[in-house]
Structures are given as structure tokens and as C-alpha cells.
C-alpha positions as CSV (number, residue, x, y, z in Angstrom):
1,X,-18.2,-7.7,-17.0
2,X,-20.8,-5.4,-15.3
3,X,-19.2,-3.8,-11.9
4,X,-21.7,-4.0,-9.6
5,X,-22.5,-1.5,-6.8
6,X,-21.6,-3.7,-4.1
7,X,-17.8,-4.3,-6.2
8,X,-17.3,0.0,-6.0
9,X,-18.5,-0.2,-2.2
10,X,-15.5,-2.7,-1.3
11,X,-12.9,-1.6,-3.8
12,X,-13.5,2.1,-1.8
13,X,-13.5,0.6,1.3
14,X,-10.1,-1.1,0.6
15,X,-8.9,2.2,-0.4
16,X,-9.4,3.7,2.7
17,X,-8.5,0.9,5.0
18,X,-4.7,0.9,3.3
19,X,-4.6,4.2,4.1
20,X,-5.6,4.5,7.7
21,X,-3.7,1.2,8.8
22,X,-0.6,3.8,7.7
23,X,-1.9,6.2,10.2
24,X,-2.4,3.2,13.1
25,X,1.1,1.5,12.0
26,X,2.7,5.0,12.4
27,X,0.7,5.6,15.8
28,X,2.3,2.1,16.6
29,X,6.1,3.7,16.1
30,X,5.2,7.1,17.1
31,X,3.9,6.2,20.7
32,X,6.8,3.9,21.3
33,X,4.2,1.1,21.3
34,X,6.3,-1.3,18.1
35,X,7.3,-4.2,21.0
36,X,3.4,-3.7,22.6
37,X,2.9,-7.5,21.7
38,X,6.4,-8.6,21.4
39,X,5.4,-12.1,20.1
40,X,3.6,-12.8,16.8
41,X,1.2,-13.9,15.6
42,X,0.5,-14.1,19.4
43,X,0.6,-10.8,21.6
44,X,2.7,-12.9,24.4
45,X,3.9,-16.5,24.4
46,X,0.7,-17.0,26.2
47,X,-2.1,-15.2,25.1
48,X,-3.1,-13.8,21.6
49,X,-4.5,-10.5,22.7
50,X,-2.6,-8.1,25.0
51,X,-2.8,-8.4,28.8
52,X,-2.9,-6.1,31.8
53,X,0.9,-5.9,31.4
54,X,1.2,-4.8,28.2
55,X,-0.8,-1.1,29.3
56,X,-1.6,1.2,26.1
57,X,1.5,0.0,24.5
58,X,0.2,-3.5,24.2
59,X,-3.7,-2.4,23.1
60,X,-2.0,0.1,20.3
61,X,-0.1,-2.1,18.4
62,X,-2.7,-5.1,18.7
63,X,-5.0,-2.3,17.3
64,X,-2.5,-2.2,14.2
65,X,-2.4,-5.8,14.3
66,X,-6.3,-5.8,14.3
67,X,-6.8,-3.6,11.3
68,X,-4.5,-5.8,9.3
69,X,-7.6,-8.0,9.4
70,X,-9.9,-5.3,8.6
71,X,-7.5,-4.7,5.2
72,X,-7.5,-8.3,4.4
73,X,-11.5,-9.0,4.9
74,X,-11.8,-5.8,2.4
75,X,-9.1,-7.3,0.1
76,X,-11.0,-10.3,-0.2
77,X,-14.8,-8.9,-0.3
78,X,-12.9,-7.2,-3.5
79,X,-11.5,-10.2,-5.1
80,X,-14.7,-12.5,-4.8
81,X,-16.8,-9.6,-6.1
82,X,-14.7,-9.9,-9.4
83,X,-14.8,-13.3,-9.5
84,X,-18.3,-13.3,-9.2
85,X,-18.6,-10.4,-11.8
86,X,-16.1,-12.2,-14.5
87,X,-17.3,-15.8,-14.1
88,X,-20.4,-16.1,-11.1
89,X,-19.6,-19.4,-8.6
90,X,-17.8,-21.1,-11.2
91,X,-15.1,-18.5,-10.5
92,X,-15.3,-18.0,-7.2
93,X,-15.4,-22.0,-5.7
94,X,-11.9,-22.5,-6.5
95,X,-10.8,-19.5,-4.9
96,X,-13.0,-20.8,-1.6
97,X,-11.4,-24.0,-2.2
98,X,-7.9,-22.9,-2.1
99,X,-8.6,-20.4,0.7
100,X,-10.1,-23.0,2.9
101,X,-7.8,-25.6,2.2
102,X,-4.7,-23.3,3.2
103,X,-6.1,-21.7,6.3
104,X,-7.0,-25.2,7.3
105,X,-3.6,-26.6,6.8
106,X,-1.8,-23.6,8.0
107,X,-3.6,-23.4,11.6
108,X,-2.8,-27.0,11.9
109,X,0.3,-26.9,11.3
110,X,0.6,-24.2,13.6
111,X,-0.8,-25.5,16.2
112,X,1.1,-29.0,16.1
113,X,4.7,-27.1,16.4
114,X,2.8,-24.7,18.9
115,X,1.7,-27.8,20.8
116,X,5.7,-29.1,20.7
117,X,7.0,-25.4,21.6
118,X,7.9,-24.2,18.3
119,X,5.6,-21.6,18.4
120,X,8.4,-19.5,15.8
121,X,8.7,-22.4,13.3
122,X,4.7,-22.6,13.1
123,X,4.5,-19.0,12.8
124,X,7.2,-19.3,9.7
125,X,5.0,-22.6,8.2
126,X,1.7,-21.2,8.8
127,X,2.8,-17.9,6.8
128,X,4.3,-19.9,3.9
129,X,1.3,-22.3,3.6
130,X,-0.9,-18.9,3.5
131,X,1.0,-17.9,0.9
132,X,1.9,-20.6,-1.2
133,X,-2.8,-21.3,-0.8
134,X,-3.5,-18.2,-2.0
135,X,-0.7,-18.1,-5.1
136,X,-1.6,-21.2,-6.3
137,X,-5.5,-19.7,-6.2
138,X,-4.1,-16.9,-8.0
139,X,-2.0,-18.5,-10.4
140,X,-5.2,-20.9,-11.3
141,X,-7.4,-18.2,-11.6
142,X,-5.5,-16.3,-13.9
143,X,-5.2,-18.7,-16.0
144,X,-9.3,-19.0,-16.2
145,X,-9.6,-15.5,-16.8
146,X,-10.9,-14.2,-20.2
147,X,-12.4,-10.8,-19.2
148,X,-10.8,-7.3,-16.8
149,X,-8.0,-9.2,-15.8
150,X,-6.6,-6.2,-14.7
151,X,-8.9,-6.0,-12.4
152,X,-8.4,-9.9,-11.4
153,X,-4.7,-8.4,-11.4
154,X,-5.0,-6.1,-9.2
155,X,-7.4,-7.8,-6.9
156,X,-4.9,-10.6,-6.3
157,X,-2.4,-8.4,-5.9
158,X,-3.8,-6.5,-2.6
159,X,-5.0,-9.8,-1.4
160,X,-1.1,-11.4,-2.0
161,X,0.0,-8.2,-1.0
162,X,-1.8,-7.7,2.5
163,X,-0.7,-11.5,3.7
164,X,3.0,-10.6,2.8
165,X,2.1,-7.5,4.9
166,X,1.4,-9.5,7.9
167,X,4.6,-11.4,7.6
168,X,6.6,-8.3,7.3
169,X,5.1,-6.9,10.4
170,X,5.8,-10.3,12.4
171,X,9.4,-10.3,11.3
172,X,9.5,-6.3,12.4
173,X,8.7,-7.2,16.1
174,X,10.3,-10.9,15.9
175,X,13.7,-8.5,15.1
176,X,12.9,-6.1,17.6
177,X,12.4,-3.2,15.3
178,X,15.2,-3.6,12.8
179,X,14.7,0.2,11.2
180,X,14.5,-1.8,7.4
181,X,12.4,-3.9,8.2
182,X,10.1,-1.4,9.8
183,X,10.9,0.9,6.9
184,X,10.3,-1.5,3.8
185,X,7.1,-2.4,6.2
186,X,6.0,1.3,5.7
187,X,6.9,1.2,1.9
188,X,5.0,-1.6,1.1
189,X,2.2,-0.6,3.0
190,X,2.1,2.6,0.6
191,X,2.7,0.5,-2.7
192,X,-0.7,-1.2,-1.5
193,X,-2.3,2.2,-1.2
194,X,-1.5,2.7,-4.7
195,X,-2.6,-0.3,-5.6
196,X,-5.8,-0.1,-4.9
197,X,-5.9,3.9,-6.1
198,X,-5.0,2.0,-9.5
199,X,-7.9,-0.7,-9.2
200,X,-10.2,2.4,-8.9
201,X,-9.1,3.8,-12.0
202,X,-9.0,1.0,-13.9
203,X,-12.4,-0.2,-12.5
204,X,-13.8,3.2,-14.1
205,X,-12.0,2.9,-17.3
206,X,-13.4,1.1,-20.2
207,X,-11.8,-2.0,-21.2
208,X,-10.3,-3.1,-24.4
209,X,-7.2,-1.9,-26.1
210,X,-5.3,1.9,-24.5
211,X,-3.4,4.1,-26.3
212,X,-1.7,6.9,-25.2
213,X,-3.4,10.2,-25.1
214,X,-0.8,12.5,-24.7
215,X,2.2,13.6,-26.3
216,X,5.0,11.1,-25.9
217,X,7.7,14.2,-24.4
218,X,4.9,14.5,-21.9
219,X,4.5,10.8,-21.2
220,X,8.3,10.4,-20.7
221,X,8.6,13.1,-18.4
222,X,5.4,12.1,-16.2
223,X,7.6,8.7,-15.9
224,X,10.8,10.6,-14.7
225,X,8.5,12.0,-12.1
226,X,7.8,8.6,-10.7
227,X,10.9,8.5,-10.3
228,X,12.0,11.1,-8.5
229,X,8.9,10.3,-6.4
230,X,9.9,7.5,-5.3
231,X,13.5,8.6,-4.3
232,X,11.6,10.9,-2.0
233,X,9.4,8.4,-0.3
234,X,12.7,6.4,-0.2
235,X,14.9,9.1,1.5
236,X,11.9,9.9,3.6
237,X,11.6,6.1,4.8
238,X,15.6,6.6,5.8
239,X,15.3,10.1,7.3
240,X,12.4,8.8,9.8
241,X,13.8,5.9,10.6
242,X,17.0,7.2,12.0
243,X,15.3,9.8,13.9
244,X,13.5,10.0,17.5
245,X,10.6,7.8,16.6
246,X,12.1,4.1,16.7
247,X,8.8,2.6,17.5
248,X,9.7,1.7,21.3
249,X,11.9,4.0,23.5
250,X,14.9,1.3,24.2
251,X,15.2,0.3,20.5
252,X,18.2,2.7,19.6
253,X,18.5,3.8,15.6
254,X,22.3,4.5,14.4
255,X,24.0,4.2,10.8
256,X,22.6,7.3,9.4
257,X,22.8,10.8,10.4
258,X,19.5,11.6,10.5
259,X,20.0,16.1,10.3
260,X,21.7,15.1,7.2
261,X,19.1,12.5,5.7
262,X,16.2,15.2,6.5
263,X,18.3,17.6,3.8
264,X,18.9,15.1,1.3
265,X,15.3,14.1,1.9
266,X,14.4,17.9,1.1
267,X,16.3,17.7,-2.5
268,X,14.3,15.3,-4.7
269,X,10.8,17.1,-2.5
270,X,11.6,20.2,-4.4
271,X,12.6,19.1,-7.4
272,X,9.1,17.2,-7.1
273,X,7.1,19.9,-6.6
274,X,8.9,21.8,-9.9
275,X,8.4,19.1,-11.8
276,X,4.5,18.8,-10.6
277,X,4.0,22.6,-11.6
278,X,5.5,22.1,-15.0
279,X,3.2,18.3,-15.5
280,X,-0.1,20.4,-14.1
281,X,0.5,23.3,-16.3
282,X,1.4,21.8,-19.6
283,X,-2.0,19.9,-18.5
284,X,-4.1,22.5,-18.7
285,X,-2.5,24.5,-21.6
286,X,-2.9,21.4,-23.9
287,X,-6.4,19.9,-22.4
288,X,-4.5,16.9,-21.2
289,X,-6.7,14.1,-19.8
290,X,-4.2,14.5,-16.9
291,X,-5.2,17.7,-15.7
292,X,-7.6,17.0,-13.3
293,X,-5.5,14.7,-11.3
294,X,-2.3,16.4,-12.2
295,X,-3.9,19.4,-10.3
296,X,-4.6,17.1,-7.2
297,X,-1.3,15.3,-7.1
298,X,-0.4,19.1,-6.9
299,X,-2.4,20.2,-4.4
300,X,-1.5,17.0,-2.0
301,X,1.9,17.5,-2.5
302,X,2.1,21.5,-1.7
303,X,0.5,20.4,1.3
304,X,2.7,17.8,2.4
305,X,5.7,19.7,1.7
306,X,3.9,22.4,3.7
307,X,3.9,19.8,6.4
308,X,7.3,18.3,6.1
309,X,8.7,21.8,6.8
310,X,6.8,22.5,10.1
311,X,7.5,19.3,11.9
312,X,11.6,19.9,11.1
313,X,11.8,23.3,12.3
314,X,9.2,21.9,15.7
315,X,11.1,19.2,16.8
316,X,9.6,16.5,14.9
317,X,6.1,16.6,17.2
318,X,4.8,13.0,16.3
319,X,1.1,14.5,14.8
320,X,3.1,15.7,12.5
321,X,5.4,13.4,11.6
322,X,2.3,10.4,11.5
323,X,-0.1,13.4,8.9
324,X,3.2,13.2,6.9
325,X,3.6,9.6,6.6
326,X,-0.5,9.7,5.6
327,X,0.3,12.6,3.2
328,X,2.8,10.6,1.2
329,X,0.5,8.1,0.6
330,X,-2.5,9.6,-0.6
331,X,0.4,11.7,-3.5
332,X,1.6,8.9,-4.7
333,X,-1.8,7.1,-5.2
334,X,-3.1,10.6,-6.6
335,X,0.1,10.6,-9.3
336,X,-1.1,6.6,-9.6
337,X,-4.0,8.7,-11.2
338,X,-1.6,10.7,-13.5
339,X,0.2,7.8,-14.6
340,X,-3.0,5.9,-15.7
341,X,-4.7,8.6,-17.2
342,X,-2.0,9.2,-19.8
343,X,-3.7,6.4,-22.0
344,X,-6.8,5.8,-22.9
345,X,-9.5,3.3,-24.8
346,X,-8.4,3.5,-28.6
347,X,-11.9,4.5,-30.0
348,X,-11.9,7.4,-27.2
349,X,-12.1,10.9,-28.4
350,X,-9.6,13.0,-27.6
351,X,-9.5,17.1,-26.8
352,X,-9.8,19.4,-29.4
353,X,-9.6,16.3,-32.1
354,X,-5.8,15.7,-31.4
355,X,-4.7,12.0,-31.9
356,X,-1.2,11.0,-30.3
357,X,-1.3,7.0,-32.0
358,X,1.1,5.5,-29.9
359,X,-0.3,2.0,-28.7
360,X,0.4,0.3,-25.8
């Protein structure tokens, strides 16, 4: 399957778009605007896009709301392009047909329970016909694929992934900021990021069978560095969301004591930067093909720590908090990176002649 030009455009683009709809989605919560547009899909019961009444409030978080689009019109650019790569029309009109069909059905439906003033039910059916279209699309095409399907993967994955986004977001406002949903909102937002960081990789990559290219010790303990990575991103998720940014200034946070999450928060972030050093310097003592984004991972990461630190001892100024929350993404699709470069195509060369025969 060739990637063309025009599939490396998009799959960047997508990249790039997760990433800044993290920085608009945390200018959302850290300018109080969450309940801007209190309704959804609609921005009030009566009108789709904010209104005088709304002020900056309403025009942020329809912004957010807006570049949700954006990330889905990217999303779907990619997956065509791959279907068009992997099997030309043939692959891409039953994608269009389950795509039309859905959205058809969907606005229908929605506008019916609209019309009888349901307008919550047909925002729940519209969001499960959505859905249920574009698995069964996925579902089919998978099944039809014989070449990259992990790219086909992946590209139905951030499509999948950006509609379920959408819902999340309504049911944050429709709850009026429950602090989990708006935190798993954030955390799922980032696992897009790194899914697209891993289509870029693998689009890159030469297909065929991988085998690992690194000593095993040095595989397992890249893995038990996801781990604790993700315990951080998970305290951090807690720690922000029991603090002073709730998204609007009369949602009130409580459960958690949120001096005490920011040093639990700290723990795991230090023992992920020691565990970073020790990954990029075995690296680059034993010519690892993780070196180069072992040394970025790195680099992000000193940096965000660097970060994390100033906005606790200022008061938590919300630039700083929302350069965090951008910071955290762009590590953990830069360790995506790591992880994916400890394998490689089975007839590829490795440094200095060494051979580490571990398939999979």
C-alpha cells in the first residue's frame, strides 16, 4: 500500500488538531467558561450557536465545541485516504454508505423527538445511531482488509474515538461539570493524541512481521514505565480537578484534598523522570533504536516537570496550568514513540550486528 503525500498531510494534521483541542478544552475549564452553552448538542434550548447572553463564556466553549469538528473532519480525511490507499473506491463506498446512512438517520431522529420536546432523548439516539453507523463501517471494513491494517486500525480508532469524544463532552455539560466526567474527558482526549502519534509511526514503519530489537530486560522495563506514566497523568487528572479550576466559577469540587493530591501527584513524576534517565541512557550506551525518542520523551518531560513545579509554588496561574495539560500530552505521545520503536521489521538490520530474536 503506497502512502501517499496527501495520507502524511492529514495523518499530521490530526496530530496536531488532538493536541490543540486539549489546549481549547482546557481554556474552556480554565476561564470558567465549561456551562458557556449549557445545552448540547445545542448551545441553548433554542439556538445552536451562542447568543448575546452567553458573553465570552458562551463563544469559548462553542470554540471547543467547534474544533471537535475540526478533529473529526481530519479524522475522517485520514480514514478515507487509507481506504483509498488499501483498496481505491471499492474500499471507500461502503464507508460513505454507512456514514451517510447514519448521519441521515441520526439527524432525523433527532429532530422528530426535538420536534415533540425531547431534545435530551434525541441527543442520546442521535449519539448511539452515530455510533452504532460508524462501528458497523468499521467492523465491515475490517473484515475486507488484507493490507496495513494497523493503519485501518488506527484510523478507525481516532474516527470511533473522536464521536465518543463528543458524547463525553455533552454528558460533561448535561451533568453540569461532574469533575470525572470532565477528567476522563481530558484522559481520553490524550489517549487520542497518542493515537494518532502511533499512526505516524506505524505509517513510517515498514510492514510485515516485527521483532523486537532490544534486549528483553530493557523492553520490560520501558513497559513498567508506561505504567508509572500513566499513574501520573491519572493523579494529575485528580489533582486538577479538585483544585480552583472547575470549569465555571459556581460548580464547586470537593472529595479530594487537592494540597495533598498535588504531592502524591509529584511521586510517580519523579520516579518518571529517573526512570526516563536510566531508559535514555542505556539507549545511547547500547545504540538502541530507542534513543532518539527516548531523548525527546526526556526532554518533554524535564520540561513539564519544570512547569508543574512553577505553577504550584505561583498559585496555580491558569497559563500554566493549561501549558501543563498540553505538556502531558505531547510525553506520552513522544514515549508512544519509545514503545513502538522497541520492535522492528524482522529482516531489519540491527546496530553493531546484535540480534535480540524475540518475535512478536
Amino acid at each position: 500500500m503506497r502512502i501517499s503525500p496527501a495520507l502524511r498531510f492529514f495523518a499530521w494534521l490530526s496530530f496536531l488538531a488532538e493536541v490543540i483541542i486539549i489546549g481549547t478544552g482546557g481554556a474552556v475549564r480554565l476561564t470558567g467558561s465549561g456551562l458557556g452553552c449549557d445545552q448540547w448538542p445545542l448551545c441553548t434550548p433554542d439556538s445552536l450557536v451562542p447568543t448575546a447572553a452567553q458573553g465570552i463564556h458562551g463563544i469559548i466553549e462553542y470554540g471547543n465545541r467547534m474544533m471537535t469538528g475540526v478533529v473529526g473532519i481530519f479524522a475522517l480525511a485520514v480514514l478515507f485516504l487509507v481506504l483509498f490507499a488499501a483498496g481505491r473506491m471499492r474500499a471507500v463506498a461502503p464507508a460513505l454508505i454507512f456514514a451517510i446512512g447514519g448521519v441521515v438517520v441520526a439527524i432525523g431522529a433527532y429532530a422528530a423527538l426535538n420536534a415533540l420536546g425531547r431534545s435530551d432523548v434525541g441527543s442520546v439516539v442521535m449519539s448511539v445511531v452515530l455510533l452504532v453507523a460508524v462501528l458497523a463501517g468499521m467492523a465491515y471494513s475490517l473484515a475486507k482488509t488484507r493490507v496495513r491494517r494497523d493503519l485501518h486500525v488506527l484510523a478507525w480508532v481516532v474516527l470511533v474515538g473522536v464521536m465518543a469524544q463528543a458524547v463525553v463532552g455533552g454528558s460533561a455539560v448535561l451533568t453540569e461539570l461532574n469533575p470525572f466526567i470532565v477528567g476522563f474527558h481530558y484522559a481520553s482526549s490524550l489517549a487520542l493524541v497518542c493515537v494518532t502519534a502511533a499512526f505516524l509511526v506505524r505509517m513510517n514503519a515498514e510492514p510485515g512481521d516485527r521483532a523486537l530489537a532490544v534486549p528483553r530486560g530493557y523492553a520490560v522495563l520501558v513497559h513498567v514505565t508506561s505504567l508509572v506514566l500513566a499513574v501520573t497523568i491519572a493523579f494529575g487528572v485528580l489533582t486538577t480537578g479538585n483544585g480552583p479550576h472547575s470549569g465555571d466559577r459556581y460548580v464547586q469540587r470537593d472529595g479530594f484534598d487537592a494540597t495533598l493530591l498535588a504531592h502524591v501527584h509529584s511521586w510517580p513524576g519523579y520516579a518518571l523522570l529517573a526512570l526516563a534517565l536510566v531508559i535514555t541512557a542505556l539507549a545511547w550506551i547500547r545504540r538502541l533504536p530507542t534513543r532518539a525518542w527516548a531523548t525527546v520523551f526526556l526532554a518533554v518531560l524535564i520540561v513539564q516537570i519544570g512547569v508543574g513545579v512553577w505553577q504550584a509554588n505561583a498559585a496555580l496561574p491558569p497559563l500554566l496550568v493549561g501549558i501543563h495539560m498540553v505538556l502531558a500530552a505531547l510525553s506520552a505521545a513522544a514515549y508512544v514513540a519509545v514503545v513502538l520503536r522497541l520492535k522492528a521489521p524482522v529482516a531489519s538490520r540491527l546496530p553493531r550486528g546484535e540480534h535480540f530474536p524475540h518475535a512478536g
